[in-house]
N, C-alpha and C positions, 0 to 999 in steps of 0.2 A: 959439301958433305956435312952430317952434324954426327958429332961423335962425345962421347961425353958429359960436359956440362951443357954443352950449347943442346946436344941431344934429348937430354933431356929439360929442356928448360923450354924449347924452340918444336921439338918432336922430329919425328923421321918425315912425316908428310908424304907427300907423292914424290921426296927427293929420288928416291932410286930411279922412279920413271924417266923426270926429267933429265937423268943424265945417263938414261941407258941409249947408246947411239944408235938409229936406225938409218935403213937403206930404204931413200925416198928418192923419185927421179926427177928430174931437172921441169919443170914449166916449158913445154915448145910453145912459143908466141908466135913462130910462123904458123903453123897447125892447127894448136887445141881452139876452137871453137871458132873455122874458120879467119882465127889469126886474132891476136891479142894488143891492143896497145892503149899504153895507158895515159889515162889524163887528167887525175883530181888523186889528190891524199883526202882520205878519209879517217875512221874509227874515231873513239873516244880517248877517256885520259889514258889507258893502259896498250889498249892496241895499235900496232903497226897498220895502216891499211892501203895499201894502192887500189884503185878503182882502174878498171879496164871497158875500151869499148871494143863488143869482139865485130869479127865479117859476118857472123848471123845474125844482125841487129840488137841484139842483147848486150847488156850492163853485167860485171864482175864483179867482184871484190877478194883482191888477197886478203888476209888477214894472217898479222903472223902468228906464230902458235906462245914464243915468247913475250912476257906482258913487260912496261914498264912503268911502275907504281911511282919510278920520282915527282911525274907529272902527277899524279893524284895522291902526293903528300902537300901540305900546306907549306908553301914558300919556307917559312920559319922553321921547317923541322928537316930539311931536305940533306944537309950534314951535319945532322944530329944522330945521338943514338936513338934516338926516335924514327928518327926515317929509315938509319938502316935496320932497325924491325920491322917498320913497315915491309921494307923490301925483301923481308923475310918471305910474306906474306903469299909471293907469286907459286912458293913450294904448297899452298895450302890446295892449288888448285891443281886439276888431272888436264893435261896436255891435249889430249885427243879426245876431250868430253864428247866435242861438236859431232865426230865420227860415228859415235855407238845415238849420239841421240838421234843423228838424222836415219840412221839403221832400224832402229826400233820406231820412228814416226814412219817407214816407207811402209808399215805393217798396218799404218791408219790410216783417219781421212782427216789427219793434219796436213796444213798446207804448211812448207818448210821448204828452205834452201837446202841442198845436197851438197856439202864441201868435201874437198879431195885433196889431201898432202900432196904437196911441191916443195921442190927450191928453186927461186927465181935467176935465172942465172946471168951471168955476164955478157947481156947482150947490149948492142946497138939498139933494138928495137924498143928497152926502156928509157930512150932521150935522157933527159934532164935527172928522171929518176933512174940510172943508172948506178951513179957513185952511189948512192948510200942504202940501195935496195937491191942489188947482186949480190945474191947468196943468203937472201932471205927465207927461212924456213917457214913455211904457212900452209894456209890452205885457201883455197879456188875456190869458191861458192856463188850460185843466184845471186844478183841485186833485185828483189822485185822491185816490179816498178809499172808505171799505165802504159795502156796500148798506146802506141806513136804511128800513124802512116797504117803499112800494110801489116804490121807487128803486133801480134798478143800484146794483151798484158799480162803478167807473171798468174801462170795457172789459170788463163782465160778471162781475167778479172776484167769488167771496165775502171774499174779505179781503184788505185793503192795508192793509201795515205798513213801518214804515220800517227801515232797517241793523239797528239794535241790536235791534227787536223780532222779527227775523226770526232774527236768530243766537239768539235766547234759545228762540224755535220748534224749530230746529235740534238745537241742544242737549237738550233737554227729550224730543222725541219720534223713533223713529226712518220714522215715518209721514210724515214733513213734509221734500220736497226741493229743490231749487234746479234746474228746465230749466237744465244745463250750458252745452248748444250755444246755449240763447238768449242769456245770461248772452254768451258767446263771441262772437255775433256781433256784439251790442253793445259788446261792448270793442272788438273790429275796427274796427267805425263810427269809435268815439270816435280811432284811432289814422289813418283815415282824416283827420279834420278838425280832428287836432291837438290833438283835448281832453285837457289833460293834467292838466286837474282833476279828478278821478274818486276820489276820497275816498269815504269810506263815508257819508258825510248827503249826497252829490248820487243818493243813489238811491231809491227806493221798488222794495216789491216787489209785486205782485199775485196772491193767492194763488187758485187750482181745484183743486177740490174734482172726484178723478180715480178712480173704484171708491172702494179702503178708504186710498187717500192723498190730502194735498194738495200740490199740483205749484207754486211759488214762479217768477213770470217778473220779471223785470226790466222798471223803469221810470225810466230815464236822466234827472236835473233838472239844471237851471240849465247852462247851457251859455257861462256868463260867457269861459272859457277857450280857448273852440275860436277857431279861426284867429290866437289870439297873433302878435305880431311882437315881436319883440326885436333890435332893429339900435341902432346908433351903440355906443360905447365902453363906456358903464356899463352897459347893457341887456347885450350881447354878453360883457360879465363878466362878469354875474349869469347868464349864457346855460351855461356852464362848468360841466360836472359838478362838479366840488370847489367850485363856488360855492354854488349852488342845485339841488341832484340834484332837484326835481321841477318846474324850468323847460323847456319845449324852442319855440322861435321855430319858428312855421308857415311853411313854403317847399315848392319845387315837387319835394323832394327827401327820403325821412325820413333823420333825420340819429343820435341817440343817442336810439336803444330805451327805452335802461334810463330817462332822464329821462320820455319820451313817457309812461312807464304807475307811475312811482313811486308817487303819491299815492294809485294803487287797488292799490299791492303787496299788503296785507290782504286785501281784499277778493278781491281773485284768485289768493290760494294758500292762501284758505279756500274758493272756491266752483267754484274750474275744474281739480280736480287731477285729474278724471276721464277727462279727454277729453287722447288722445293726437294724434301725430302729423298722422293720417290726418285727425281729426277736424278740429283748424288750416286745414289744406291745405282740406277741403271747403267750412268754413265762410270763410274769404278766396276761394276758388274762387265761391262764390254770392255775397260781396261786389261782386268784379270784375267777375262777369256784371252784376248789377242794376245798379251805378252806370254806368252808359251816357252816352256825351256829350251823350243826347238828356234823361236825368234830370239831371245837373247843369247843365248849361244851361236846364232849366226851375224848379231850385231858387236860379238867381242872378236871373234875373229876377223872383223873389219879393222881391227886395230895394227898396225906393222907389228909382224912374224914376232921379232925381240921385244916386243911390249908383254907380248902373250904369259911367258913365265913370271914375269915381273909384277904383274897388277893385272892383268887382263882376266883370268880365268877365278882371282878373286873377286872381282865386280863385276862380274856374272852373278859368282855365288851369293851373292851381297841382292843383287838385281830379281833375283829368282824370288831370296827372304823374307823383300819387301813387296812384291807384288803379290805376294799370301798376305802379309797384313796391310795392304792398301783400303780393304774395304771400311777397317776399321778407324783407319787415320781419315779417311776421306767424312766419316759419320762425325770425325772428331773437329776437321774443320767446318762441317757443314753446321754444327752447333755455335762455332764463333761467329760466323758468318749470319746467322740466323737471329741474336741476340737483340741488335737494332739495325733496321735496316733503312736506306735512303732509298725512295722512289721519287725518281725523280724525271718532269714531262719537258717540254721543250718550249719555242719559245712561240709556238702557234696554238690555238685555242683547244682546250681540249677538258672531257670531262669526268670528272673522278668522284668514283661510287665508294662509299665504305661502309657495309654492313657487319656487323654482330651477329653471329650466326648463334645458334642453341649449343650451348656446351662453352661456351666464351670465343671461339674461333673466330676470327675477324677476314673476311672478304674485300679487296681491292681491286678496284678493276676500272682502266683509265684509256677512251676510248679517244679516236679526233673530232672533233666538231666542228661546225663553220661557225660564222659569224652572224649566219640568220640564225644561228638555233638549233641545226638539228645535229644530230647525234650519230654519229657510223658505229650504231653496236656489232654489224658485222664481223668487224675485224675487230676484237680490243688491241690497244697499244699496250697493254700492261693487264695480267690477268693473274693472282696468286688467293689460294689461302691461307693464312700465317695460322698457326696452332699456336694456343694459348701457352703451352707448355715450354715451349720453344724459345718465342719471340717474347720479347719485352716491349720494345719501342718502334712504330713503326713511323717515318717522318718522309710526308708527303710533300715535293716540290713543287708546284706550278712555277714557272718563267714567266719572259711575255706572252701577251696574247689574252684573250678574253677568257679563262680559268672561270669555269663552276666545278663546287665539291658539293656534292650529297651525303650527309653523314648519318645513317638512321641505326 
């Protein structure tokens, strides 16, 4: 609890939530999903993770809902007063983020795991993880993952890979793309609900297999970040661009852009440099339609009953606020985004046109070629007009391969 000095110095955060008790029911391992057993610890520095393989051929992951930050304090501050502010830090974040997000994605054509509060309980059928994960408080979600034998792969995919295996994809072939506008709308999302953790290992991709290409969509994980608070004195320091440029505290207002999407700066000025203006506008345009006060209101109530008075029916109202001003934050990143951009081709041959068009507007467009010479204008691999107004800098890569650039 913070009461006081520490109250104010530390702020209220989502403390009430975290310590308001719900009724959640036990994990059946004989039952849920064909029967549950587990066998790899997973997650990152803060989360708990048991991996599960169930009797329907598919892969788990608990995740628990409690984080813990000593593992992602640095050795030297771990008992210090330094770390225990760090570990201030787990009140900053909303417990059940995952719940309303995967609620509000079932409303799109995001691909996403569906997680479901448990407590894992005191069974024999957790072996070895028994002692120290009986009675852990979490949530049950998809592991996507490839087709194996007679088994899908996660939402039909033939191939799911994570950040780094996808950019080495990329690279390598110029067959192999990234759905822009899906990619797009799920950043949208995420700026919707305040996720401002969006780093390259919170995503998976899902690859289809599309004539003689494979077409890469986005698959959004961990959503430890979404709905943040950041109030009282310390928190609302660290809230200061010149403090921490990739913090931004959730409210009924977006506030500083550039923090909201920092963390996924890589990821989104290697995979969205194709989609212009118009594109933004559309994809925030079918945001706004879809998130309706009749879907957000049915994504808070997915939250346990006791959450409800406590924080639930305020980030609704909060969720409603900002999906009125999503068109204009989204115009506002698309102007960051827009300033210099990387295009960037792969590591087989390929041909890249740059025209001056009348009025200063510059035309790029980068298509595959072989090695005799000719050209697949067919299909471009890369097709944008940059507006003078806009863009400043636009910096074209070639890779391996035999690279011609036309520049008229």
């Amino acid at each position: 609890p913070a009461k006081g000095l520490k109250k104010m110095l530390l702020g209220s955060l989502h403390r009430e939530t975290w310590q308001t008790p719900v009724e959640i029911p036990y994990l059946n391992l004989d039952t849920t999903k064909g029967g549950l057993a587990p066998f790899a610890l997973g997650g990152g520095r803060q989360t708990t993770t048991l991996k599960f393989r169930a009797g329907n051929g598919y892969e788990y992951a608990f995740r628990s809902v409690d984080k813990h930050l000593g593992n992602a304090r640095p050795r030297e501050y771990r008992n210090s007063f330094v770390g225990s502010m760090i570990k201030e830090v787990t009140a900053t974040e909303y417990p059940y983020g995952a719940i309303i997000a995967s609620s509000l994605m079932d409303e799109t054509d995001i691909l996403h795991a569906r997680p479901k509060l448990y407590v894992l309980p005191d069974h024999p059928g957790l072996g070895a993880f028994r002692e120290p994960f009986a009675g852990l408080f979490g949530m049950l979600e998809d592991r996507p993952g490839d087709p194996e034998g007679t088994r899908e792969g996660f939402m039909g995919a033939d191939d799911v890979t994570r950040s780094v295996g996808l950019f080495r994809k990329l690279y390598r072939d110029n067959d192999r793309y990234v759905d822009e506008k899906a990619l797009g709308k799920a950043r949208v999302f995420d700026m919707l609900i305040g996720d401002w953790g969006r780093h390259e290992d919170n995503w998976k991709w899902a690859g289809y297999d599309m004539a003689d290409k494979r077409v890469y969509y986005p698959i959004p994980r961990d959503r430890d970040h979404a709905f943040c608070r950041w109030n009282g004195f310390i928190p609302y320091l660290a809230d200061r661009e010149w403090a921490m440029p990739m913090v931004e505290s959730f409210g009924a207002e977006f506030k500083d852009i550039k923090s909201l999407t920092w963390p996924a700066r890589h990821v989104d000025r290697l995979l969205l440099t194709e989609l212009d203006h118009k594109d933004w506008r559309d994809i925030s345009s079918y945001m706004t339609q879809t998130m309706t006060d009749e879907v957000i209101d049915q994504a808070i109530l997915s939250l346990p009953l006791e959450i409800l008075p406590v924080s639930g029916f305020e980030l609704g109202e909060m969720l409603k606020s900002r999906r009125d001003q999503l068109p204009d934050a989204v115009d506002t990143y698309y102007s960051l985004l827009a300033r210099q951009v990387d295009v960037v081709g792969s590591n087989k041959p390929e041909q890249v046109e740059v025209e001056r068009l009348a009025g200063g507007n510059i035309q790029v467009s980068m298509y595959k070629r072989n090695r005799s010479g000719e050209v697949f204008r067919d299909a471009p691999r890369y097709e944008r007009e940059f507006v003078r107004r806009e863009t400043r800098e636009i910096r074209i890569y070639g890779l391996d391969g035999e690279d011609v650039f036309h520049v008229s």
